[in-house]
C-alpha positions in Angstrom: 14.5 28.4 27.8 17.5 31.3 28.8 17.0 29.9 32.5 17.5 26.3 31.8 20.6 27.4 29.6 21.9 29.5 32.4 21.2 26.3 34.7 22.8 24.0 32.4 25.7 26.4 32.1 25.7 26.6 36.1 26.2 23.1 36.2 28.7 22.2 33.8 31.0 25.0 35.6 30.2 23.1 39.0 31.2 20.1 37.1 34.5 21.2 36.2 35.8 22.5 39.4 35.2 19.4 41.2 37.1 17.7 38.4 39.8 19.3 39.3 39.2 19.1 42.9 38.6 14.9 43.0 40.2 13.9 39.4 39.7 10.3 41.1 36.0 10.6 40.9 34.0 9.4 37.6 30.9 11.6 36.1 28.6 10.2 38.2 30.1 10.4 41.7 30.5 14.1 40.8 27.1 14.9 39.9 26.0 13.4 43.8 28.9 15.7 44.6 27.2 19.0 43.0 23.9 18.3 43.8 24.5 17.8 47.4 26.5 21.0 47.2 25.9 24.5 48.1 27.2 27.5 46.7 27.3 30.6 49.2 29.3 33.9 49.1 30.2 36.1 51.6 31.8 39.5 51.8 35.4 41.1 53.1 35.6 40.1 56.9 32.9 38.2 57.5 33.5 34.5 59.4 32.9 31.2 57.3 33.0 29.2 60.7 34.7 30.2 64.3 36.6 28.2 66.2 34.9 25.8 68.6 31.8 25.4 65.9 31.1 21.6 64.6 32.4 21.0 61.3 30.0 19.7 59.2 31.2 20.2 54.9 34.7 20.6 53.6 34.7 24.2 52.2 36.1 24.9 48.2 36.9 28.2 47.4 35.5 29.3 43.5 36.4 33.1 43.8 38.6 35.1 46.9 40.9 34.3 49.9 40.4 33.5 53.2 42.6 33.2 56.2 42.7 31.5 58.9 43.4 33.0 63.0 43.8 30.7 66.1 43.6 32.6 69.3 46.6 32.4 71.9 45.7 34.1 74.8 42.5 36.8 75.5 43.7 39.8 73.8 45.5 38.5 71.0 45.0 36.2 67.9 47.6 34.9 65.0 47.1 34.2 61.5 47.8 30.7 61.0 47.3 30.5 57.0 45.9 31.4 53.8 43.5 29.8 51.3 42.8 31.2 47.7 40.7 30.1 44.6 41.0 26.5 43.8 42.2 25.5 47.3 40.2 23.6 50.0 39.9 23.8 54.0 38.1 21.6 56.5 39.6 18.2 55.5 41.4 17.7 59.1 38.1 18.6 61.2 36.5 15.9 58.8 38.8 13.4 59.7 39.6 13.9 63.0 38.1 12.3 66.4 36.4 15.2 67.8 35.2 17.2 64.2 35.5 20.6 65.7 37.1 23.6 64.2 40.7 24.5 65.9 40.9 28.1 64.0 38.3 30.6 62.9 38.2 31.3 58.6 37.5 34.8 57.9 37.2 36.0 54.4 39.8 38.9 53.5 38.3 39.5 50.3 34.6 39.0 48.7 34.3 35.1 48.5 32.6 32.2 46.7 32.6 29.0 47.5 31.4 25.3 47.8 30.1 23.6 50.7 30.3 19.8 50.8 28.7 17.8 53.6 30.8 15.4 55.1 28.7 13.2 54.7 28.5 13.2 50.9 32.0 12.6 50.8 31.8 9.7 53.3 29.2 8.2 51.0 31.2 8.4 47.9 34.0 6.9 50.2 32.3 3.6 50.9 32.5 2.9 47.4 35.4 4.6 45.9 37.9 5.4 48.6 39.8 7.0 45.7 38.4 10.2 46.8 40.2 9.9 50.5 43.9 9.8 48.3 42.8 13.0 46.9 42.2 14.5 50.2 46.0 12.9 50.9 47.6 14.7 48.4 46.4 18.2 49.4 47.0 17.2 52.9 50.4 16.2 52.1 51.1 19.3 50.3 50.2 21.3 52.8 52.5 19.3 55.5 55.4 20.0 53.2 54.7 23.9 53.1 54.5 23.8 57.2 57.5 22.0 57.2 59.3 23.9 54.7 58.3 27.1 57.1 59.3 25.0 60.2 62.6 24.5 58.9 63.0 28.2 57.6 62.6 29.2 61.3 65.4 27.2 62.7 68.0 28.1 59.3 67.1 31.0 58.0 67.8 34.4 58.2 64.9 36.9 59.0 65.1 38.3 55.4 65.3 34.9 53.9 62.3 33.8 56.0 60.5 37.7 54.4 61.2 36.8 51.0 60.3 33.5 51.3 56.7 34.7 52.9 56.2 36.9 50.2 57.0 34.8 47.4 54.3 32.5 49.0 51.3 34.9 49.2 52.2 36.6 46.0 49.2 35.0 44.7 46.9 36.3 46.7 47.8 40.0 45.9 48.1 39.7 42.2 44.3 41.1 41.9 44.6 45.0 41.6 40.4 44.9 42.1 40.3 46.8 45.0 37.5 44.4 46.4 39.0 40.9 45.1 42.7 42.2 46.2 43.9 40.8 49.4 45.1 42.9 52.5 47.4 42.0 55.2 49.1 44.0 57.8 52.4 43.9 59.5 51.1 41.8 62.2 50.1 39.0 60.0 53.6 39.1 57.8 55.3 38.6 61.2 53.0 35.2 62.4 53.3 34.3 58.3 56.8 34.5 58.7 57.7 34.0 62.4 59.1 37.5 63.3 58.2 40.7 65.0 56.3 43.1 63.8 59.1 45.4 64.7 61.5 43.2 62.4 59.1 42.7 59.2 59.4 46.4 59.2 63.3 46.8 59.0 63.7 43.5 56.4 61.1 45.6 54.3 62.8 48.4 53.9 66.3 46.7 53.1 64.3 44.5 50.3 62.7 47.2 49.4 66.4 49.0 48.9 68.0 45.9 47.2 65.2 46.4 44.4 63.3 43.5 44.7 59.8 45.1 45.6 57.8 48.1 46.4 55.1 49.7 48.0 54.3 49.1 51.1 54.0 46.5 53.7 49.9 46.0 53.1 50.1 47.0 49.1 53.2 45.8 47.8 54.7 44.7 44.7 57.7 42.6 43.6 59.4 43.8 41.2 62.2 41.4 40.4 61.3 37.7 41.0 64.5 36.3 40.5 66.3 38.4 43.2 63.3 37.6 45.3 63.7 34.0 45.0 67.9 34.4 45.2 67.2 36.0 48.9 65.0 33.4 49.9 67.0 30.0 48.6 70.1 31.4 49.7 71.6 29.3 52.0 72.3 30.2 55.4 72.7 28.5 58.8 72.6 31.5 61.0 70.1 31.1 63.8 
């Protein structure tokens, strides 16, 4: 009886995140959703999938953060983005004409999360291509953030572009667990934010001097939001 309770429980949980994940779907298209679902966890830097591997599911993340690297030459690799709890990845591989992942995930903290064969999704998309807008609206969102970052790089100043980075990934180091907190180091603020490593160094210290964090670079804290967010919207057309 406790182990159909925990089951039921299990479920009802599964239930709600995909609610929030497809609110276009009705009860029944999420329990084919769930059901052909699996839940899988993996630790602090371990792959989810390389680059060059098929893609097969759409991945949600219940618990953690992930990024993602693409590699640009032998020796070297760049962090392309983040994903945390409640976001999704895999949605261009599953649309796209050869379904092949471009970048390699890697989990930078313990992580749980939902694998969804593609073609679950395809089969709830024959008859409700509802779900497909809510694929467009993360997808969408996510154009506007690269665009946003695009932009910064041609307008912004390199401590605009810092601040701007910081106020971005702030959710991913809110966690003080030392095994759910997330870790970067000065080479991935300088991809995140289009700089040298050399630079996100110097911009640190002079935010770090106009009060509006502390720490350092891989454990930091902001301590003032506002000012943060004054730095980073202030405009500028330097290049």
């Amino acid at each position: 009886m406790k182990d159909l309770f925990v089951k039921k429980n299990e479920t009802m949980n599964s239930a709600k995140k995909f609610m929030t994940l497809f609110p276009s779907l009705n009860q029944e298209e999420l329990e084919i959703l769930i059901q052909s679902s699996t839940e899988l966890r993996v630790k602090k830097e371990q792959n989810i999938f390389i680059a060059g591997e098929k893609a097969y599911s759409i991945y949600f993340i219940t618990s953690g953060c992930v990024k993602f690297t693409k590699e640009c030459d032998r020796n070297r690799s760049i962090i392309s983005g983040l994903a945390k709890e409640g976001d999704c990845f895999g949605i261009y591989e599953m649309f796209a004409k050869y379904p092949y992942y471009e970048r390699t995930c890697t989990a930078i903290t313990n992580c749980e999360f939902m694998s969804v064969p593609n073609v679950a999704i395809s089969g709830i998309g024959e008859k409700n291509c509802s779900i497909y807008l809510d694929f467009l609206r993360r997808i969408c969102r996510h154009s506007s953030m690269l665009y946003n970052r695009i932009e910064g790089v041609r307008y912004k100043t390199a401590k605009q572009r810092l601040a701007a980075c910081f106020l971005e990934i702030h959710p991913y180091f809110m966690n003080r667990d030392n095994v759910k907190r997330a870790y970067l180091n000065r080479s991935d603020f300088a991809d995140l934010s289009d700089m040298t490593p050399e630079t996100v160094s110097r911009v640190f210290s002079e935010l770090k001097k106009m009060g509006a964090i502390e720490g350092n670079i891989s454990d930091f804290n902001i301590v003032d939001l506002n000012l943060l967010k004054e730095i980073a919207e202030e405009k500028s057309y330097e290049n």
